[in-house]
PLY file of the C-alpha trace (Angstrom):
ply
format ascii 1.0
element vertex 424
property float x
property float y
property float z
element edge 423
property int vertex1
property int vertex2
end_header
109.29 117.06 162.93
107.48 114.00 162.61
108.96 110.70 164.15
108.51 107.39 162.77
105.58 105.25 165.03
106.47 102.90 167.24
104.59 99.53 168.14
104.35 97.92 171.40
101.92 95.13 172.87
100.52 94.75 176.22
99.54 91.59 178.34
96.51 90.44 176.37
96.83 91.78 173.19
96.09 95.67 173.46
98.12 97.01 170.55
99.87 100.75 171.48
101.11 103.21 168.71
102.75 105.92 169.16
103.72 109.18 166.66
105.65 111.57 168.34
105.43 115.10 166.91
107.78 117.13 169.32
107.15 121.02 167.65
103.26 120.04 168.48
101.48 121.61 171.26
98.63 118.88 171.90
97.96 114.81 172.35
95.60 112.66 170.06
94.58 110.11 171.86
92.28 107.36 169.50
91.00 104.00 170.24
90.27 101.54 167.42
88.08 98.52 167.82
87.59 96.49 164.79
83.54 96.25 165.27
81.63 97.78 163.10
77.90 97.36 161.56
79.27 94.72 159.45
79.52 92.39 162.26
75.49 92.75 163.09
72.93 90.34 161.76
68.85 91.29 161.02
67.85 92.00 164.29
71.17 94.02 165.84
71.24 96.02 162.70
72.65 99.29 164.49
74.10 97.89 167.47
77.91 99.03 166.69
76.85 102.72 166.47
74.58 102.41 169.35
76.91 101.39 171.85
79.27 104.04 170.46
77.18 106.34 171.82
76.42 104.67 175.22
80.03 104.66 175.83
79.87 107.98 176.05
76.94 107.99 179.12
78.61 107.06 182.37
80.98 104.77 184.38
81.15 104.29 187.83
83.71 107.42 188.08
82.36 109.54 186.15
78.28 108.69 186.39
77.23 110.64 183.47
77.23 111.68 179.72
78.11 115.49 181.24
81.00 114.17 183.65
82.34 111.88 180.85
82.35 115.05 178.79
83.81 117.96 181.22
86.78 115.53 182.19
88.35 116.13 178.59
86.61 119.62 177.61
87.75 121.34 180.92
91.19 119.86 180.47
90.87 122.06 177.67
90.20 118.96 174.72
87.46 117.84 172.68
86.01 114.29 172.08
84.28 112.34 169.58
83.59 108.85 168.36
82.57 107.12 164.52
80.90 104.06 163.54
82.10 102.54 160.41
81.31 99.05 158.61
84.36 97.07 160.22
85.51 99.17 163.03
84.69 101.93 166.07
86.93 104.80 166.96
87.13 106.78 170.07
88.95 109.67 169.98
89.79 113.04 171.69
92.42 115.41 171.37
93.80 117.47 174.22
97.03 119.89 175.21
100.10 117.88 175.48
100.48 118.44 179.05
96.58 116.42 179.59
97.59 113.21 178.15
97.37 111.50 181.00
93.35 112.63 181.86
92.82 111.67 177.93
93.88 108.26 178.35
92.52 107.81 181.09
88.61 109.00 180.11
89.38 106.47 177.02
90.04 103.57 178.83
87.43 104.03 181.62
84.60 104.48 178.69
86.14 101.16 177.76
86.30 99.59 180.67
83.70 100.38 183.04
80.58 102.04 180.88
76.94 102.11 182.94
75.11 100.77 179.90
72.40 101.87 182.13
69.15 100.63 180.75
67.43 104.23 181.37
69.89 105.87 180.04
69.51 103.54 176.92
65.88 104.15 176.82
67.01 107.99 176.27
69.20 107.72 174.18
67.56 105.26 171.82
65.52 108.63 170.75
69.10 110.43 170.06
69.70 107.65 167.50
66.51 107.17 165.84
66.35 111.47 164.93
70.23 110.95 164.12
68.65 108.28 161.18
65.47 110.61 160.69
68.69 113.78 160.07
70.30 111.35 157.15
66.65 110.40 155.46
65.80 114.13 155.58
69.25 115.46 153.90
69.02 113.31 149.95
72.76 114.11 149.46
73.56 111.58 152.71
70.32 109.44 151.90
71.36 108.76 148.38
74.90 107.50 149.49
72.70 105.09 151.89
70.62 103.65 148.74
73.76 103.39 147.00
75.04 100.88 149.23
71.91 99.00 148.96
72.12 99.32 145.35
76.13 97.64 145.00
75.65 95.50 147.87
72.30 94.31 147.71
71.06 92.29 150.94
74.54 91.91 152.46
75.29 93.83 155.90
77.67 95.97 153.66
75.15 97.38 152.62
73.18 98.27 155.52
73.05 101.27 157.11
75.47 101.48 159.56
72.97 103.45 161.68
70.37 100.75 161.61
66.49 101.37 160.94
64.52 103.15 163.50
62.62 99.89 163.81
66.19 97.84 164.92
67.22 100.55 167.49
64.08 100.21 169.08
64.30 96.93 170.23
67.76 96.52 171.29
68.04 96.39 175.00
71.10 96.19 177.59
71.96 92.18 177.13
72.83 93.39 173.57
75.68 95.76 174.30
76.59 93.60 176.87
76.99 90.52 174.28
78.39 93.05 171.32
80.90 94.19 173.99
82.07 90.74 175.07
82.58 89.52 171.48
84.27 91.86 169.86
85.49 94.38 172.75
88.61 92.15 173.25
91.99 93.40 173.78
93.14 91.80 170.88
90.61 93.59 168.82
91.73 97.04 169.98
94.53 99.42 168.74
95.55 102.57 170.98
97.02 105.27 169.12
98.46 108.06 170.26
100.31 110.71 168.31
101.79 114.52 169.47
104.23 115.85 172.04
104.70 112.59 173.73
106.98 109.64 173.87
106.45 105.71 173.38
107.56 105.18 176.49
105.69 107.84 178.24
102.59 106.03 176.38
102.96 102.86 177.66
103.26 103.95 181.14
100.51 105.49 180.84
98.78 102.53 178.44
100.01 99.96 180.92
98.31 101.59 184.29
94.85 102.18 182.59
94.60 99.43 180.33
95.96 96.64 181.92
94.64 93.53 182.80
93.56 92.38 178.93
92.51 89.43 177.77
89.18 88.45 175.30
88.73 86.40 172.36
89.32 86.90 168.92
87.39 89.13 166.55
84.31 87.25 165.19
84.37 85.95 161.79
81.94 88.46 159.19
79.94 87.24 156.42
82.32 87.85 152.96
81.27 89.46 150.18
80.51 87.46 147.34
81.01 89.91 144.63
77.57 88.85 143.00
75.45 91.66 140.64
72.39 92.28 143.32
68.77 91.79 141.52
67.60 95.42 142.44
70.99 97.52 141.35
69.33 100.64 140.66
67.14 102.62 143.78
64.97 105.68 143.16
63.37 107.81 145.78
61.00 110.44 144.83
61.15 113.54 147.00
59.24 117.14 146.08
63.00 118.64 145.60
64.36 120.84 143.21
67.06 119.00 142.20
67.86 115.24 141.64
70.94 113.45 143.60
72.51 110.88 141.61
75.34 108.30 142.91
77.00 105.89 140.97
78.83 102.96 142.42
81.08 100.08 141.26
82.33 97.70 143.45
85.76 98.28 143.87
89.28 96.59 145.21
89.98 95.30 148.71
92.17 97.13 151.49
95.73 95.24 150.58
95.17 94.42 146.47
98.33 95.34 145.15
96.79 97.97 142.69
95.57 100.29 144.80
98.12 102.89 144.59
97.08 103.13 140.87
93.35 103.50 141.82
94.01 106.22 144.22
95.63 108.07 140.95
92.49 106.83 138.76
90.58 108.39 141.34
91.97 111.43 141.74
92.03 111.93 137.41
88.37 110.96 137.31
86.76 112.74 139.90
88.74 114.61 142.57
88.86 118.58 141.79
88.18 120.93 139.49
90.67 119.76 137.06
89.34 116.08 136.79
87.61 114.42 133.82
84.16 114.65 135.70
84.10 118.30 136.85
85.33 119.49 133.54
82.95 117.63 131.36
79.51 117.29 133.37
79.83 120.80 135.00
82.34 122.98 133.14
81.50 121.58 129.43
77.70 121.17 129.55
76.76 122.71 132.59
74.53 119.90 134.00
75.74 119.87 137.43
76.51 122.08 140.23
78.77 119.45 142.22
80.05 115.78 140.99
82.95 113.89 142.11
84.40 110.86 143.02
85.55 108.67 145.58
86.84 105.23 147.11
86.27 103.16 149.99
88.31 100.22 150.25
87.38 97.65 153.51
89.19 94.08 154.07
87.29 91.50 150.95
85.38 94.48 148.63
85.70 98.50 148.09
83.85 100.97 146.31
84.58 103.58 143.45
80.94 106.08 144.23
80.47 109.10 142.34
78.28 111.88 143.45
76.28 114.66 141.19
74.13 117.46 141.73
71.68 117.39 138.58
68.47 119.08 137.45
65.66 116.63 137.16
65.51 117.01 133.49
69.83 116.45 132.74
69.76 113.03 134.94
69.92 110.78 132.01
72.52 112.80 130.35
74.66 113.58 133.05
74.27 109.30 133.65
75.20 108.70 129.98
78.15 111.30 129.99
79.47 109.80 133.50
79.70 106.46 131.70
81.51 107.26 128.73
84.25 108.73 131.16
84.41 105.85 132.78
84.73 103.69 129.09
87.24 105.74 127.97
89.48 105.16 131.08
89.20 101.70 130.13
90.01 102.28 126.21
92.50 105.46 126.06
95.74 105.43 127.48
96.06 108.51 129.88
98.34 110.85 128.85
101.71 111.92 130.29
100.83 115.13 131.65
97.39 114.49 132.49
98.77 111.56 134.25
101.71 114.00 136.22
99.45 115.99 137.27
97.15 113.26 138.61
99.83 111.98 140.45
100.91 115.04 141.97
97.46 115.66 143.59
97.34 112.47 144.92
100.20 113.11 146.47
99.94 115.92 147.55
96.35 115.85 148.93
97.97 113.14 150.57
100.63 115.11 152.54
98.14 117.51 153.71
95.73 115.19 155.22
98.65 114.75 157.56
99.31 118.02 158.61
97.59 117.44 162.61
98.13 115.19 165.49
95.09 114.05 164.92
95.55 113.16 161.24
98.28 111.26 162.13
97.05 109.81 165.34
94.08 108.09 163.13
96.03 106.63 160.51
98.75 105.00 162.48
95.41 103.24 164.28
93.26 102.68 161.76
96.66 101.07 159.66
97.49 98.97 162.65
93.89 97.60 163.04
93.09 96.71 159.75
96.06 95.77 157.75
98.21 95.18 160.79
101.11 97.31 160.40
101.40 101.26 159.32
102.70 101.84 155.96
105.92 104.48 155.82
104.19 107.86 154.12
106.85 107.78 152.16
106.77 104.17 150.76
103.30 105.55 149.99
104.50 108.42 147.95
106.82 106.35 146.20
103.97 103.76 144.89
101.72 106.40 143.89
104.51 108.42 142.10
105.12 104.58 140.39
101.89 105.00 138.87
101.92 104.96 135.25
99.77 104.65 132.08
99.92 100.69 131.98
98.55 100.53 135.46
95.53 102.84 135.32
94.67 101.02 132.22
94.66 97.67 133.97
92.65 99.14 137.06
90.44 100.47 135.05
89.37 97.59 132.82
89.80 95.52 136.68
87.19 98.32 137.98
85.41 100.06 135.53
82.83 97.21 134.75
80.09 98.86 133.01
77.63 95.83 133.89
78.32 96.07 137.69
77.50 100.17 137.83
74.69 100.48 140.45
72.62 103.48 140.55
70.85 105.47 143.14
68.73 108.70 142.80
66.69 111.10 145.01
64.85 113.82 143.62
61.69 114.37 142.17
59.46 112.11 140.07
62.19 109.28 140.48
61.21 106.26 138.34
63.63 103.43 138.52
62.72 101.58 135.50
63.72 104.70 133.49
66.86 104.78 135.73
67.29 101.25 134.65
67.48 101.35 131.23
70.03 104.49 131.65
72.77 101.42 132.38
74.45 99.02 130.40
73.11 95.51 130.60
0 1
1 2
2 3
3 4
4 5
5 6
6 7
7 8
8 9
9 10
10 11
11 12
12 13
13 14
14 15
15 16
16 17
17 18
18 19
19 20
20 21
21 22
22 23
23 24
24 25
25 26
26 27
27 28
28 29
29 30
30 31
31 32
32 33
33 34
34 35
35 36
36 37
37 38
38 39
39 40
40 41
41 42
42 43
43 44
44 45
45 46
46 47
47 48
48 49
49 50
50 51
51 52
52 53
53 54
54 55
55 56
56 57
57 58
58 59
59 60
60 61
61 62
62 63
63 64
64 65
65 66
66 67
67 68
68 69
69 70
70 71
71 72
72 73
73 74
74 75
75 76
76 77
77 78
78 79
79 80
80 81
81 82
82 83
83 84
84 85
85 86
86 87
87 88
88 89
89 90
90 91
91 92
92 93
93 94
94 95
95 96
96 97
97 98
98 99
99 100
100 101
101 102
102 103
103 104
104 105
105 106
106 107
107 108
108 109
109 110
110 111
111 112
112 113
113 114
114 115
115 116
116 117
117 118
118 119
119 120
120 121
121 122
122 123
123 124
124 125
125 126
126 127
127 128
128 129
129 130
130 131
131 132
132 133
133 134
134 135
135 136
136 137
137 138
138 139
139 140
140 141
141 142
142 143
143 144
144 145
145 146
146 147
147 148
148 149
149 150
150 151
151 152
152 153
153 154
154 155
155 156
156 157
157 158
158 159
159 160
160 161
161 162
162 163
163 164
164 165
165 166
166 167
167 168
168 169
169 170
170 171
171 172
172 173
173 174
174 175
175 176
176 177
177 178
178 179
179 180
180 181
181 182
182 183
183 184
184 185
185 186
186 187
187 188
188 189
189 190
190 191
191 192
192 193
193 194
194 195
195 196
196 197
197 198
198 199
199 200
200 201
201 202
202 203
203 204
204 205
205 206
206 207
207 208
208 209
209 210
210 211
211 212
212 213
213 214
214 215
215 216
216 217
217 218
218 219
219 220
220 221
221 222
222 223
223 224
224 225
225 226
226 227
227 228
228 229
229 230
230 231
231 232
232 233
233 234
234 235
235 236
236 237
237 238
238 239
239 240
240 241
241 242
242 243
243 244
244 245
245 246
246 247
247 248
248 249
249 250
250 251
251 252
252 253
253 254
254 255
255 256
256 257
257 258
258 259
259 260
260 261
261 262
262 263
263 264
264 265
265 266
266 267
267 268
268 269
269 270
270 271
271 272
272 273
273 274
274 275
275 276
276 277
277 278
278 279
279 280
280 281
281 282
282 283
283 284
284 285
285 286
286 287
287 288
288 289
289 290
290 291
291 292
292 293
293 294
294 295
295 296
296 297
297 298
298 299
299 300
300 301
301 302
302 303
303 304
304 305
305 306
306 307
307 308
308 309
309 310
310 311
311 312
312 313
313 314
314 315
315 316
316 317
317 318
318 319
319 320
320 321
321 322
322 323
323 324
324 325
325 326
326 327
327 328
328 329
329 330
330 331
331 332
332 333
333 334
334 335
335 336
336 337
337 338
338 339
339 340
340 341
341 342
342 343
343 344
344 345
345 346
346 347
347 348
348 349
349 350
350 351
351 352
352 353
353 354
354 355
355 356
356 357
357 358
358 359
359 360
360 361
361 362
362 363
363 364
364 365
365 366
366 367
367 368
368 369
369 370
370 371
371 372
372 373
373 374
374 375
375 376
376 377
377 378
378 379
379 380
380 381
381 382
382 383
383 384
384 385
385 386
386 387
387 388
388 389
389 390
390 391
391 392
392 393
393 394
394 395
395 396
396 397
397 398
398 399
399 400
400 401
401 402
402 403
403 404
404 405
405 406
406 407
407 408
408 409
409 410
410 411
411 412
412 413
413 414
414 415
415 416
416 417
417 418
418 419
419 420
420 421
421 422
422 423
């Protein structure tokens, strides 16, 4: 049985969640800080991710990456961390009865890490073959071209790993500033979620987190919405088989219609019943994988789909991928297709709740960025609300043929072939 979350706030600002899950046998602890790569300018590019890692490398308690590590993995827990555009999350997960030793690793990383400039210096290399990993695998590289490709020269669409060239110049004064601007307590959510209670959280919250205090999150450079002047980006690899990503910039965290695009989504690309996978791979056979997805951040989003395609079937697959898209825009969807839409939205919603965890990191993430957590049911209900009328009005809101950006890795890439493959 799942509880409902409760909210509480400490002295300066430190949000606390909490999900209680009483049948569960473990703890999720997860910290949220809303600082992410979009908060970097030329020179920093990389800075958020980097000091995710460093976090991880020593405090005065626990002097090194290994101690920082055995504290949660020989209470019998793992840990983790992401980078994202507008926010950081620190996470591990641990048996119920080690909450205590899992907050308490989180807010000392927080509090108290070394930064130590040697220990920079070696990780620095870390970071630089984690970017050389991405280049060398063209399914993750193409996603990163993509977002040059939609966003153009605007830190959304930066790597959020930075260049090689970035992470090799940023030194100790850096994390230190990063850390000071945007590590405040009013910029960080804790969320915890398992066999625990609120108030056996905030005891807990209140003797490791406590004092708080810091300034406000810094403002971020909006997006302007603007076509950028290079929207298509080839890369020419000796590969067997071409990567292709589409992208269309998409709607905002809170828009209203959201609930419809999730359906949209889920009809156009998600599955092996969806528009996409039955008529680029099951019809005419010219991909292995294709589907679709959405990322939605505070002032933009992003409908991307994703194809596996022989060199030769690129500009069909392109031209068939299109007229799906058109026809959302034209054709009424029908009622079952529709039900059936709807259902898997749903219900690939319900499942990606199933863990502590799961639940742990959407209460937080919720809480950070759109400042309160949304009932799953009042979810359910809005995407069950989704009818014919409203995918037709995301669709023509979204589906703007003259916005499409393209991105391609494979062999023999040439982009002003790729170019004319797209509607002026």
């Amino acid at each position: 049985m799942t509880i409902a979350p409760e909210i509480s706030e400490l002295n300066g600002g430190l949000r606390v969640v909490t999900t209680p899950l009483p049948t569960a046998q473990s703890v999720s602890v997860n910290m949220f800080v809303g600082a992410g790569s979009r908060g970097e300018d030329e020179r920093t590019k990389g800075l958020a991710h980097f000091l995710e890692h460093m976090m991880f490398k020593g405090t005065p308690r626990r002097p090194t990456a290994i101690a920082v590590a055995e504290a949660i993995e020989g209470a019998g827990g793992v840990l983790n961390a992401y980078t994202s555009k507008e926010l950081t999350c620190y996470w591990n997960h641990v048996p119920f009865d080690q909450a205590e030793t899992a907050v308490d690793v989180l807010a000392d990383m927080l509090r108290n890490a070394l930064l130590d400039p040697e220990e920079i210096d070696r990780e620095r290399s870390v970071v630089q073959q984690e970017i050389r990993r991405t280049q060398d695998q063209p399914g993750a590289w193409v996603s990163e071209l993509l977002g040059r490709a939609v966003y153009g020269d605007h830190q959304m669409g930066w790597s959020t790993a930075g260049s090689e060239e970035t992470v090799a110049k940023l030194q100790q004064q850096d994390f230190k500033d990063w850390i000071g601007a945007w590590y405040g307590s009013p910029n960080i959510v804790v969320s915890v979620a398992g066999n625990i209670t609120h108030k056996e959280v905030m005891s807990l919250a209140g003797r490791h987190f406590e004092p708080g205090g810091g300034p406000p999150a810094p403002a971020v450079r909006p997006v302007n919405g603007a076509i950028p002047a290079r929207r298509v980006i080839g890369e020419s690899r000796p590969i067997t088989q071409a990567n292709v990503a589409l992208g269309i910039p998409a709607l905002p965290r809170l828009d209203p219609d959201r609930y419809a695009l999730m359906v949209l989504n889920s009809l156009l690309g998600r599955g092996m019943s969806s528009r996409l996978f039955k008529e680029v791979r099951e019809r005419r056979g010219l991909a292995y994988s294709i589907g679709s997805g959405v990322s939605r951040y505070a002032d933009t989003g992003m409908l991307s789909i994703a194809a596996g395609v022989s060199p030769e079937n690129v500009p069909e697959a392109v031209k068939v991928i299109l007229a799906e898209l058109e026809k959302l825009t034209q054709e009424p969807v029908g009622g079952d297709e529709l039900q059936k839409a709807r259902d898997y939205t749903v219900g690939s919603f319900r499942l990606s709740l199933e863990t502590a965890m799961a639940l742990g990191q959407r209460a937080g993430e919720s809480l950070l960025t759109l400042g309160e957590i949304e009932p799953i049911e009042s979810v359910v209900e809005r995407l069950r609300a989704a009818g014919p009328e409203d995918l037709m009005r995301v669709a023509q809101r979204v589906l703007r043929q003259e916005k499409v950006a393209l991105a391609v890795v494979g062999p023999d890439v040439k982009e002003e072939a790729l170019l004319g493959l797209l509607p002026a």
